[in-house]
Structures are given as structure tokens and as C-alpha cells.
N, C-alpha and C positions, 0 to 999 in steps of 0.2 A: 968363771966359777958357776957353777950349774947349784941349786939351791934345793938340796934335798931335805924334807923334812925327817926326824928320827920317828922312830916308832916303836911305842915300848910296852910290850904284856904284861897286863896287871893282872895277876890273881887274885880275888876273894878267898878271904877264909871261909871254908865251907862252912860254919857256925854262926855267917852272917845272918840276920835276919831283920829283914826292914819292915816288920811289923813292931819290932822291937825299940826302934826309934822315931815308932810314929809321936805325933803328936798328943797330948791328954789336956785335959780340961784343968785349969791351974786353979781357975776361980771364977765364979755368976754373980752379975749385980744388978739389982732389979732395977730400973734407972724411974719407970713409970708403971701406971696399972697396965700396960699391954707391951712394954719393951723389957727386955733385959740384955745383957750383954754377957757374953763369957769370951772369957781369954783364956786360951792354950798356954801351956810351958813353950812352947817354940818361939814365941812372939818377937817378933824383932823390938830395943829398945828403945828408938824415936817414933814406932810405932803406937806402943804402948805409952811412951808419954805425952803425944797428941791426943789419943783416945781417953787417958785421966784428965789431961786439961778440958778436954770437950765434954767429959759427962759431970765433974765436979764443978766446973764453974760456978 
């Protein structure tokens, strides 16, 4: 048996637009007088909640 892989044409819908599901700023937190921190809507979620245990502590 010889092992061909398939191969399959994906079209976009022309209406895509990947500025469209860029990321945005969800929310800023001042953590000291010269840090702050912002989180994007994208964040992954055991990201985001190392990064609240790490600055709320």
C-alpha cells in the first residue's frame, strides 16, 4: 500500500477579514506606580488565571 495523503481546497469567504478578529483590550490594571497590566479579549484561560493569582496575591 503506498500512503497517499488527501488534499483538500479550502475557500475563504471573501467577507473574511482578519482585522476583524483581531484582538482588543478587555481590561488595565495598575498593579504599581510604574507597572500596569492589560489583558486582551483573546487570552487564554489558565493564562489569565496565573496572571490574577500572580498580581492579586
Amino acid at each position: 500500500m503506498t500512503n497517499k495523503s488527501d488534499v483538500v481546497q479550502i475557500k475563504m469567504d471573501k467577507s473574511f477579514n482578519p482585522q476583524a478578529s483581531a484582538p482588543t483590550k478587555a481590561f488595565q490594571v495598575r498593579v504599581d506606580d510604574n507597572k500596569t497590566v492589560i489583558v486582551y479579549n483573546r487570552i487564554q484561560g489558565y493564562i489569565l488565571d496565573s496572571l490574577i493569582k500572580a498580581v492579586f496575591k
